[in-house]
C-alpha positions as CSV (number, residue, x, y, z in Angstrom):
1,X,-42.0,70.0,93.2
2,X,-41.6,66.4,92.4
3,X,-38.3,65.6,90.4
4,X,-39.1,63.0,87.6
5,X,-35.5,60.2,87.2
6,X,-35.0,58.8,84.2
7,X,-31.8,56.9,85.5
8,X,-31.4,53.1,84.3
9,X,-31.4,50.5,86.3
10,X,-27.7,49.7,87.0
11,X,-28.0,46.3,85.5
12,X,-28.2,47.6,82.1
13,X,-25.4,50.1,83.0
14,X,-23.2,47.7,83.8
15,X,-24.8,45.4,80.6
16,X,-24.4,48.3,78.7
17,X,-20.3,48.5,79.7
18,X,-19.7,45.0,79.2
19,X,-20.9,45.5,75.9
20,X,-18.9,48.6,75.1
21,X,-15.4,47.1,76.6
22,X,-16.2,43.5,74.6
23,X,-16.8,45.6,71.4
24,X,-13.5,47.7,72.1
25,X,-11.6,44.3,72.5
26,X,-12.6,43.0,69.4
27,X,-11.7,45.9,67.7
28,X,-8.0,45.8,69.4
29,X,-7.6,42.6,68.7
30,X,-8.4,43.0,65.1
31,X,-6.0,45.7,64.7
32,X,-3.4,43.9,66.7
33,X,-3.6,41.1,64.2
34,X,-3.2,43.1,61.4
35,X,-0.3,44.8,63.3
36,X,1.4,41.6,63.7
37,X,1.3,40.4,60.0
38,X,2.4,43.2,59.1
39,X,5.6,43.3,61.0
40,X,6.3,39.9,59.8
41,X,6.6,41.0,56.7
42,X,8.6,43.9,57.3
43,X,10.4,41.3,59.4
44,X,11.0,39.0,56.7
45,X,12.6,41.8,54.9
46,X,15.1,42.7,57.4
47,X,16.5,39.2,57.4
48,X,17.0,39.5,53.5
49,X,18.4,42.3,54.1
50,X,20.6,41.4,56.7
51,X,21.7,38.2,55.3
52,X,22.8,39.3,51.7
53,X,24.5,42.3,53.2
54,X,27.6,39.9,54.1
55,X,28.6,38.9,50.6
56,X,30.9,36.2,52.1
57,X,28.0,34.5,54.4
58,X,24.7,35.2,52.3
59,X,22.8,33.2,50.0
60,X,24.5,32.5,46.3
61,X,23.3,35.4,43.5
62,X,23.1,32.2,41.6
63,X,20.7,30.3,44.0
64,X,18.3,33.6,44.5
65,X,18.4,34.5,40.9
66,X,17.2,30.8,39.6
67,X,14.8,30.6,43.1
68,X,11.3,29.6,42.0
69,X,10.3,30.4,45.4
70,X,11.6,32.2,48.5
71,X,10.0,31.8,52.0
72,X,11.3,33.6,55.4
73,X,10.6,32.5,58.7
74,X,11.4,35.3,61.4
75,X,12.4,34.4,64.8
76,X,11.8,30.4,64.6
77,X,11.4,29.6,68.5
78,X,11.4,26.2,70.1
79,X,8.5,25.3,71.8
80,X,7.4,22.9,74.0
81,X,4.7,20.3,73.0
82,X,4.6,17.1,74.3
83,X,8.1,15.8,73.3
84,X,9.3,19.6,72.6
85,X,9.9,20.9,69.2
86,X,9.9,24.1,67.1
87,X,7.2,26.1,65.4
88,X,7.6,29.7,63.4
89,X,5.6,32.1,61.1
90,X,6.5,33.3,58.0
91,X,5.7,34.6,54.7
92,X,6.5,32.7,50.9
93,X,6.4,33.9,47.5
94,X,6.7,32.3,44.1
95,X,7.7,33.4,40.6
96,X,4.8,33.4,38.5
97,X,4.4,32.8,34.7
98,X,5.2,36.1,34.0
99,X,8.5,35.7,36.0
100,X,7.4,38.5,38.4
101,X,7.1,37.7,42.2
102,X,3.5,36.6,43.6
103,X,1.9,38.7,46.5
104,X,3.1,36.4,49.8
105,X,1.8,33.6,51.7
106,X,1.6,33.7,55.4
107,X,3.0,30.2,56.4
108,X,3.5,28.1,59.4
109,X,6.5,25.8,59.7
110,X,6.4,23.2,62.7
111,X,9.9,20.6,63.4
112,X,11.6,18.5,65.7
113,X,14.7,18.8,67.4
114,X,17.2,20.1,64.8
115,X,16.9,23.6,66.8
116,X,19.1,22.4,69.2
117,X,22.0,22.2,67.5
118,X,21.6,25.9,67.7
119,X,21.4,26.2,71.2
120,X,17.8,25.9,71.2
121,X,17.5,30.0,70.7
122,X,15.0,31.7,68.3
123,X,16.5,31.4,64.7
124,X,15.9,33.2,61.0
125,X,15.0,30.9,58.5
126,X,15.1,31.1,54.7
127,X,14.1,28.3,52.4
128,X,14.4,28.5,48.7
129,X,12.7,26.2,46.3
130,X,14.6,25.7,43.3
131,X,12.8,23.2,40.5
132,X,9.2,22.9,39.5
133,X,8.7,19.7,41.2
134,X,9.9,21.6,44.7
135,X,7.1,24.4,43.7
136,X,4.4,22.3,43.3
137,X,4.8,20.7,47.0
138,X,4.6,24.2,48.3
139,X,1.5,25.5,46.4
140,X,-0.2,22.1,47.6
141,X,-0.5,24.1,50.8
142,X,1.2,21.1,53.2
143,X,3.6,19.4,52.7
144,X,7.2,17.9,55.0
145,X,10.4,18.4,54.0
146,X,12.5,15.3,53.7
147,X,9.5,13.0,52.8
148,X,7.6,15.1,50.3
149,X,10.5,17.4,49.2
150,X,14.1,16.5,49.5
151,X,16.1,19.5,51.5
152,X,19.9,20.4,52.4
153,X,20.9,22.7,53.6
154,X,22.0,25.6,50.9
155,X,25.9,26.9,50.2
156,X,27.2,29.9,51.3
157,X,28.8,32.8,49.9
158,X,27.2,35.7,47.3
159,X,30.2,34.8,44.8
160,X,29.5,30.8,45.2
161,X,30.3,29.3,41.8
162,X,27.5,28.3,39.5
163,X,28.7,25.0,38.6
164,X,27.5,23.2,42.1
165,X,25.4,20.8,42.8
166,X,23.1,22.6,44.6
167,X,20.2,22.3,42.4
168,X,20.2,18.3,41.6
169,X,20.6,17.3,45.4
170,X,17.5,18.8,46.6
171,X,14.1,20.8,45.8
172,X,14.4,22.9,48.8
173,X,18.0,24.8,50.3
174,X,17.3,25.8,53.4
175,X,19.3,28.2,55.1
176,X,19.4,29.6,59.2
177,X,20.7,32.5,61.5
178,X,21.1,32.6,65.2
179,X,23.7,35.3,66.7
180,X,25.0,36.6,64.0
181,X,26.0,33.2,62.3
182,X,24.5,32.1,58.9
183,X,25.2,28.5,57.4
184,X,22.9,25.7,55.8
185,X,20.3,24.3,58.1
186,X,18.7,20.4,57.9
187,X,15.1,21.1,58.5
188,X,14.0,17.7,57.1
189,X,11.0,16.2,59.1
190,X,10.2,19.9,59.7
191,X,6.4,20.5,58.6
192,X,5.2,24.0,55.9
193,X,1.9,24.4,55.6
194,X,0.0,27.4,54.7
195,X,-0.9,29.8,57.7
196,X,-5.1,30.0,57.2
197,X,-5.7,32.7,60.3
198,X,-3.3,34.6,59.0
199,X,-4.6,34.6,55.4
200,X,-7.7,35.5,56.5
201,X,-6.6,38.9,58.4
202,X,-3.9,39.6,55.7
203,X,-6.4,39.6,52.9
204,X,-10.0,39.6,54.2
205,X,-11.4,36.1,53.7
206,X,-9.7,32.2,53.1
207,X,-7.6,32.2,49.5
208,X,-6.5,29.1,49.1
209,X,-2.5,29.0,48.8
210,X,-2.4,27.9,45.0
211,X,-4.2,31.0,44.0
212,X,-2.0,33.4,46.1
213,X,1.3,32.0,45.2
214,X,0.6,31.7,41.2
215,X,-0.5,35.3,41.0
216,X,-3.8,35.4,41.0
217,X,-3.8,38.0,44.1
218,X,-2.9,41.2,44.0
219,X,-0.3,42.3,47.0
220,X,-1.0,44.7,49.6
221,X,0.8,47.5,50.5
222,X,2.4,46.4,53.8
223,X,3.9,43.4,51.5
224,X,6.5,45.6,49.1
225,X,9.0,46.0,51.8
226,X,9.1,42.0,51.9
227,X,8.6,41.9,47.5
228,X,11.3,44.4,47.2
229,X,13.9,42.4,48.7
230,X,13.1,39.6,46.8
231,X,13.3,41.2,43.3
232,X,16.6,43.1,44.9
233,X,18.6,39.8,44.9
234,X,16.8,37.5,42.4
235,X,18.2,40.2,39.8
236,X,14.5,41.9,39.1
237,X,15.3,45.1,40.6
238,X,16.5,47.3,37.6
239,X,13.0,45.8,35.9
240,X,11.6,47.9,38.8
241,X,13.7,51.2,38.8
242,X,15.1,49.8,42.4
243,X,18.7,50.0,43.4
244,X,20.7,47.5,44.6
245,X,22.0,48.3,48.4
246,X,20.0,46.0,50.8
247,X,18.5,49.5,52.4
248,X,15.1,51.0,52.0
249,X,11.7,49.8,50.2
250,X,10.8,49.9,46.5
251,X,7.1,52.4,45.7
252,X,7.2,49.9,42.9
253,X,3.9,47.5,43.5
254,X,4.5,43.9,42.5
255,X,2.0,42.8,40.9
């Protein structure tokens, strides 16, 4: 009896592998990407909520509550390019006509050699812009600190009186954290520009940063752990039925 084979050739087995494993790939690094924007949010939480959980070492109630923006950088490392220097992703949001909080805006911030006078280590970074002019560098999508914006770095201290003069030195405070210490951080020369790869895989296509930041975009749900701590200590959280200890996420959408 003659046996018929219907057995490939083994180049388009193998063809037909490659194919498979590329495909499979692409799918883990999409999800991977998603993964990691994710946690930066949820990482730029954490530091909120680490930070304000000192009273005596966090960020003014006065400063957060009249912040037109707020961005986090988690884990600022030092990198070396050329010369050396620092670069670090993050996530910003601005108030929006309505006073709520926008949906975030993954952004990059790339400096020179200020990390060193903290040892050179990967640092927390919080910058908060605090007058119109400040808010309209950010929403231009690129822009340095120092040269565009004036920076110094912000006061310390929940219970800080309100009578400094925080808010006529400089458009931007900017703030750090490395080993458990917090203080005021001088990021001027450092460059913020909005994070385009990671727009893309946090909302599906290119939206420029204007339109995100003024609320034109609705938030996703891996952002409210990062929205909630920002209406938690810019004194929105009761609008939102949220409590006050820096523990948790809000169900409350902002939008």
């Amino acid at each position: 009896m003659t046996r018929i084979s219907f057995a490939l050739p083994r180049c388009f087995v193998v063809l037909g592998a490659a194919l498979l494993l590329l495909t499979g790939t692409g799918w883990s690094a999409d999800d991977k990407d998603q993964s990691d924007i994710d946690k930066r949010l949820d990482a730029s939480a954490q530091v909120l909520n680490e930070i304000m959980a000192t009273p005596d070492k966090a960020i003014p109630d006065k400063v957060m509550s009249d912040a037109k923006c707020v961005a986090v950088i988690p884990s600022m490392v030092k990198v070396a390019v050329v010369f050396g220097g620092n670069h670090g992703k993050g996530v910003a949001t601005c108030r929006t006509e309505s006073g709520r909080w926008s949906a975030p805006a993954p952004i990059t911030i790339t400096g020179g050699s200020w990390g060193l006078q903290l040892g050179g280590q990967a640092v927390d970074l919080v910058m908060i812009v605090t007058n119109e002019d400040g808010m309209q560098h950010l929403l231009s999508s690129k822009f340095k600190l120092g040269a565009d914006a004036s920076a110094a770095a912000g006061p310390v201290g929940r219970d800080t009186a309100a009578d400094t003069d925080w808010k006529m030195r400089a458009e931007v405070l900017t703030y750090s954290r490395a080993r458990g210490i917090f203080a005021g951080i001088d990021l001027n020369g450092s460059a913020v520009t909005q994070d385009k790869e990671e727009t893309r895989i946090l909302y599906g296509s290119f939206i420029p940063f204007a339109d995100i930041l003024s609320g034109k975009v609705a938030a996703r749900e891996a952002s409210e752990p990062f929205l909630a701590a920002i209406r938690r200590y810019s004194g929105q959280a009761k609008e939102h039925g949220e409590l006050k200890p820096a523990s948790g996420s809000a169900n409350t959408a902002s939008r």
